[in-house]
C-alpha positions in Angstrom: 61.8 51.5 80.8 59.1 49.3 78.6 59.6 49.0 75.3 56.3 50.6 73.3 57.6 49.7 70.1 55.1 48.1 68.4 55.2 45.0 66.2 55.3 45.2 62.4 54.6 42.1 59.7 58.6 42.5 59.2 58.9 40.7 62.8 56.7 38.2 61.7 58.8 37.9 59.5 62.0 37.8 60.3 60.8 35.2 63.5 59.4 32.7 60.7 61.9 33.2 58.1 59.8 34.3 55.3 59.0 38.0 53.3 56.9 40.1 54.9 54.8 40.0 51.9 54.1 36.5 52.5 52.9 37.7 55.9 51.1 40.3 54.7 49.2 38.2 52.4 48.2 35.6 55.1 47.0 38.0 57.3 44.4 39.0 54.5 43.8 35.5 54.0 44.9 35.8 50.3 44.5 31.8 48.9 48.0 31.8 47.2 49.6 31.5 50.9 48.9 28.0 52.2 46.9 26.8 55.1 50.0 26.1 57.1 52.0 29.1 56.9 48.8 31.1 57.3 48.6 29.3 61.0 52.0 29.8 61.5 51.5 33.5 60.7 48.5 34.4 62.4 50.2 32.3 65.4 53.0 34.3 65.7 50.8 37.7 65.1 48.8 36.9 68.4 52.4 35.9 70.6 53.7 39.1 69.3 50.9 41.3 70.2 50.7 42.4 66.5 48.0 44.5 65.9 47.5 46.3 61.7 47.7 49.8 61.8 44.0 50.3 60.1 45.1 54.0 59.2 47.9 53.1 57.1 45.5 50.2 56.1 42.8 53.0 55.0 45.1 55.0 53.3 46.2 52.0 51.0 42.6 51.0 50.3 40.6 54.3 50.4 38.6 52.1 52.7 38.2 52.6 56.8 36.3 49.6 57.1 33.4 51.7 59.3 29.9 51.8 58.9 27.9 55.1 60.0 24.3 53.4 61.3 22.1 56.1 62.8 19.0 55.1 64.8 16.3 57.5 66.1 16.4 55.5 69.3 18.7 52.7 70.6 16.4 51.7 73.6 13.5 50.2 71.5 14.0 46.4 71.1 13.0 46.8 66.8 16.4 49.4 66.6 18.7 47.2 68.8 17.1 44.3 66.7 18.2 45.7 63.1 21.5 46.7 64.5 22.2 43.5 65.7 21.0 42.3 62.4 23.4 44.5 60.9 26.4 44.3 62.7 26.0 40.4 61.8 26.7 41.0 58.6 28.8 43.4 58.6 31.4 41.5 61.1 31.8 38.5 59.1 33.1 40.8 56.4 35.6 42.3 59.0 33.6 45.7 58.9 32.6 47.7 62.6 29.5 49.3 62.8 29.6 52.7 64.7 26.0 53.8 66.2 24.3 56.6 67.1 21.1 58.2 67.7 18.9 61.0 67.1 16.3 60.8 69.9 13.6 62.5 67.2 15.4 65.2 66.8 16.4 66.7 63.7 19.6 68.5 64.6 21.1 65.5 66.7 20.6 63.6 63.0 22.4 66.2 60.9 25.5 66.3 63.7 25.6 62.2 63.5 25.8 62.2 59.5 28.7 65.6 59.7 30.4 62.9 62.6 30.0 60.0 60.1 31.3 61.6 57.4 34.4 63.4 59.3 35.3 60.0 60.6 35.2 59.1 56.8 33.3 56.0 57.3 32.5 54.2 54.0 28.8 54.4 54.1 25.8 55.2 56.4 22.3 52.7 57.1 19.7 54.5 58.6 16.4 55.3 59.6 14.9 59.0 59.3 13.2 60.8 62.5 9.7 61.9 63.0 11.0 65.1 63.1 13.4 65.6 59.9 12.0 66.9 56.7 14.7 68.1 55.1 17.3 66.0 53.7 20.3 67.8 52.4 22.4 65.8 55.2 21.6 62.9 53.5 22.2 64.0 50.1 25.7 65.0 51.2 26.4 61.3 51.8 25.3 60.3 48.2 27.0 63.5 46.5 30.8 62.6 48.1 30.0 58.8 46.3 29.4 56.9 49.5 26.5 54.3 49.9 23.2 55.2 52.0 20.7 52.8 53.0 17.6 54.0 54.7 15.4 51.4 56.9 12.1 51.3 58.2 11.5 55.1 58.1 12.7 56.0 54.5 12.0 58.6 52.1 10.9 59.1 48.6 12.9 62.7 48.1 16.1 60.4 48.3 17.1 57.9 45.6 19.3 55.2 47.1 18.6 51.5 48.3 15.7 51.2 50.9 14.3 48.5 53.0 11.1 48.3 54.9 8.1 46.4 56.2 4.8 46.3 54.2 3.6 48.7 56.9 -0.2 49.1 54.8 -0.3 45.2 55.0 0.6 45.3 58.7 -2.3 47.4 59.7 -5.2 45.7 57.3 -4.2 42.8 59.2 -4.6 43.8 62.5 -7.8 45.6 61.7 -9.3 42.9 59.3 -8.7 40.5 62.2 -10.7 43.3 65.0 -13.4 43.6 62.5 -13.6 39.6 62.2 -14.0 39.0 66.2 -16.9 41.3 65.6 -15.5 44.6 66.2 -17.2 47.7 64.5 -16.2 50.5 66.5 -12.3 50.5 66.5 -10.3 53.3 67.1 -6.8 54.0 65.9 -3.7 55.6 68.1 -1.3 57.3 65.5 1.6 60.0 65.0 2.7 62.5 62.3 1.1 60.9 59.2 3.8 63.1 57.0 6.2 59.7 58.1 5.5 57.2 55.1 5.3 54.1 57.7 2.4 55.8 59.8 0.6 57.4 56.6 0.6 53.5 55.2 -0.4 52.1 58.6 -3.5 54.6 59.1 -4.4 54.2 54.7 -4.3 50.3 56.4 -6.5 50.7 58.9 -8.9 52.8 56.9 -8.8 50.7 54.0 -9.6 47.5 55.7 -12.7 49.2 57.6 -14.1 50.8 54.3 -13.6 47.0 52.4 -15.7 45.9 55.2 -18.2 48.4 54.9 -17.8 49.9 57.7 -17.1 54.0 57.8 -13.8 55.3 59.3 -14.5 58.0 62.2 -12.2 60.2 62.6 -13.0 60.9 66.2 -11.6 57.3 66.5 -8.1 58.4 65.5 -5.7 59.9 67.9 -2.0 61.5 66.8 0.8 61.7 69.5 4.5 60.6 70.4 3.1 56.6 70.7 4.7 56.0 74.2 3.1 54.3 76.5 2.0 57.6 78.2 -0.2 58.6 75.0 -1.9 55.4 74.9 -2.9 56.3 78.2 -3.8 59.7 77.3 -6.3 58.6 74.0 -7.6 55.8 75.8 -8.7 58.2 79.3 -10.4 60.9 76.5 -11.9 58.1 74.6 -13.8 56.8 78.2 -14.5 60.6 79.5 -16.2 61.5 76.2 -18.1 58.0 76.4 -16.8 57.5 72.7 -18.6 54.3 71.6 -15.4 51.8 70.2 -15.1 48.2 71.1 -11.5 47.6 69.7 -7.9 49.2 69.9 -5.6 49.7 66.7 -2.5 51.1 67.9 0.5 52.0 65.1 2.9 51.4 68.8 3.0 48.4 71.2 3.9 51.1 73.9 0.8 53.0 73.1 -1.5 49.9 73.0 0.4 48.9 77.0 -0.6 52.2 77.6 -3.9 51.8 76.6 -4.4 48.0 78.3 -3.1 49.8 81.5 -6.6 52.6 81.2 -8.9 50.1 80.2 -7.9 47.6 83.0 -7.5 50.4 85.9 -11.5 51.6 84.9 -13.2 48.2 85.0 -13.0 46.9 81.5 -12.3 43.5 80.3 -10.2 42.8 77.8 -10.7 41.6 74.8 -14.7 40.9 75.7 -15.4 44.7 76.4 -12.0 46.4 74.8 -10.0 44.4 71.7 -6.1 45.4 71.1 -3.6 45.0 69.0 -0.4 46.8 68.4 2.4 46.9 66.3 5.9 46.2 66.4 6.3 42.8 68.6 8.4 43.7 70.7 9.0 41.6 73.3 7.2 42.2 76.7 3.9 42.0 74.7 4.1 38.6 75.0 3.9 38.9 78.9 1.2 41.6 78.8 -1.9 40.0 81.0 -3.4 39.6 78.3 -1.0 38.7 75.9 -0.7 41.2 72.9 -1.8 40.8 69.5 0.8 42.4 67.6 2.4 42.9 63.9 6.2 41.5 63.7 8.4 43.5 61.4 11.2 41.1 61.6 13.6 43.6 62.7 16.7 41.0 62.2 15.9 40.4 58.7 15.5 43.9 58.0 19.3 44.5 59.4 20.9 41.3 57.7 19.1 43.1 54.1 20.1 46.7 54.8 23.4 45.3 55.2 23.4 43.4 52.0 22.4 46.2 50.5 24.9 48.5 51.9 27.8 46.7 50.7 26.0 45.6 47.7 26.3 49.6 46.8 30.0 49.1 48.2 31.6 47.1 45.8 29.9 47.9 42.7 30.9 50.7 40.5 30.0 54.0 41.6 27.6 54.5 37.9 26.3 51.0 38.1 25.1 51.3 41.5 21.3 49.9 41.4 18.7 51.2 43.7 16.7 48.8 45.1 13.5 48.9 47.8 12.7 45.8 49.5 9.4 45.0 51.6 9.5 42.7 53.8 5.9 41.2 54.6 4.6 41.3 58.3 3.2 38.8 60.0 0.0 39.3 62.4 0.9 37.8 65.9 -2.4 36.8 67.5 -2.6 36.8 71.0 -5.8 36.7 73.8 -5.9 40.7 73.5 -7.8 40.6 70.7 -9.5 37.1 70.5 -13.0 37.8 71.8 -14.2 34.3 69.2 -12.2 32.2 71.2 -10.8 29.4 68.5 
């Protein structure tokens, strides 16, 4: 019969010679042990198959060594991005990141954080759905002590660290840059504006018509999901009711694909009869035909900082835990879907 017994740090020790608190130390790469009988023991760790028992570990240190990161979707290229981002900083600190998302919907999120928190992970990163407006999930989280660290779609009703792109920026950029290739009539795909990131991106676009004297219509504004099947949806009502707009300002790049695909199937040209620009940069905009001018959120910076963040609340003491937001600036992508003053 095979043995099953598995290896302890007292084999270690006993095959080098040494305590097994010598071994224990190297293996946590404590700088009393030297360099060579760390080798030796992490060596003889891998030729004996040792692997820690992270329960008993946990137990010891109060600490499971697990991040909770929930996502609303995992199959956009800006989520994977920031988890990426994430899980780069959390891995050189010898910490696993356990995903999982809520598709939009409200009770998927609340079941995620119960999972989390049942799995006593040491902290959560995540970014709200469209659909959640209420947040006692959340504050559950903060209440047992454990740092939270929202992203990208964040709220105000919750006080804890937050990190997110400059979103009112992003979208006077991409207007301001429509209105300076000569566009006047420019019409705006959105969603819910009760989600901060959209209500800044629409106060954007409004803002940077009205500072360029030109009056926002609201029949040029169009609320949906932001897929690429409501960017075809605005942009066939905005052709069957003959609304007069030169230029495309879409909160989405899967709208504004949406939207190129309409334009393109009835005639137009684009940019000289129909201007876009989206936002988000994700990465098949930059094999649209045209191209897409689009807003970058630099999704792996936001991950590295939500990280830094997270265990920023980690190892400081529970009443000196600072808050902090950080806003990261966009940057405007141009592309030939929106240059109709060719440079």
């Amino acid at each position: 019969m095979e043995n099953t017994k598995k290896t302890t740090i007292h084999d270690i020790a006993a095959k080098l010679n040494v305590t097994a608190s010598t071994v224990s130390r190297a293996l946590k790469g404590n700088p009393r042990i030297s360099d060579s009988t760390r080798k030796a023991v992490l060596k003889t760790a891998r030729e004996l198959n040792y692997e820690p028992n992270q329960i008993a570990s946990a137990l010891r240190s109060g600490r499971t060594q697990l991040i909770g990161m929930l996502v609303p979707t995992i199959n956009r290229s800006f989520f994977s991005s920031i988890i990426r981002g994430v899980e780069e900083v959390a891995n050189s600190l010898d910490y696993r990141v356990i995903v999982s998302q809520s598709n939009e919907v409200f009770e998927n999120e609340e079941n995620a954080v119960r999972a989390f928190l049942n799995a006593r992970v040491d902290g959560i990163i995540a970014s709200i759905g469209k659909n959640t407006q209420h947040f006692d999930h959340y504050k559950q989280v903060l209440e047992r002590g454990l740092p939270l660290v929202l992203f990208d779609r964040t709220t105000p009703q919750l006080h804890t660290s937050q990190v997110v792109i400059d979103d009112y920026q992003g979208a006077y950029l991409a207007t301001s840059h429509l209105i300076a290739q000569g566009c006047v009539k420019i019409a705006h795909f959105t969603t819910e504006r009760k989600i901060d990131i959209y209500k800044e991106r629409y106060r954007g676009y409004v803002n940077a018509l009205e500072d360029h004297g030109i009056a926002p219509n609201e029949a040029l504004v169009f609320s949906g999901s932001l897929q690429l099947e409501d960017g075809r949806a605005h942009a066939e009502t905005l052709l069957q009711k003959k609304e007069n707009f030169d230029a495309i300002f879409s909160a989405s790049d899967y709208a504004a694909m949406g939207a190129m695909q309409v334009v393109r199937e009835n005639g137009l040209k684009i940019p000289e009869d129909v201007a876009l620009v989206g936002f988000l940069n994700e990465p098949f905009t930059s094999f649209t035909d045209p191209p897409l001018t689009t807003v970058n959120q630099f999704p792996i910076e936001m991950g590295h900082t939500a990280a830094n963040l997270f265990f920023n609340a980690l190892n400081s003491e529970k009443e000196k835990i600072v808050t902090k937001k950080t806003v990261i600036q966009p940057e405007l992508v141009i592309r030939a879907s929106s240059l109709k003053k060719k440079p």
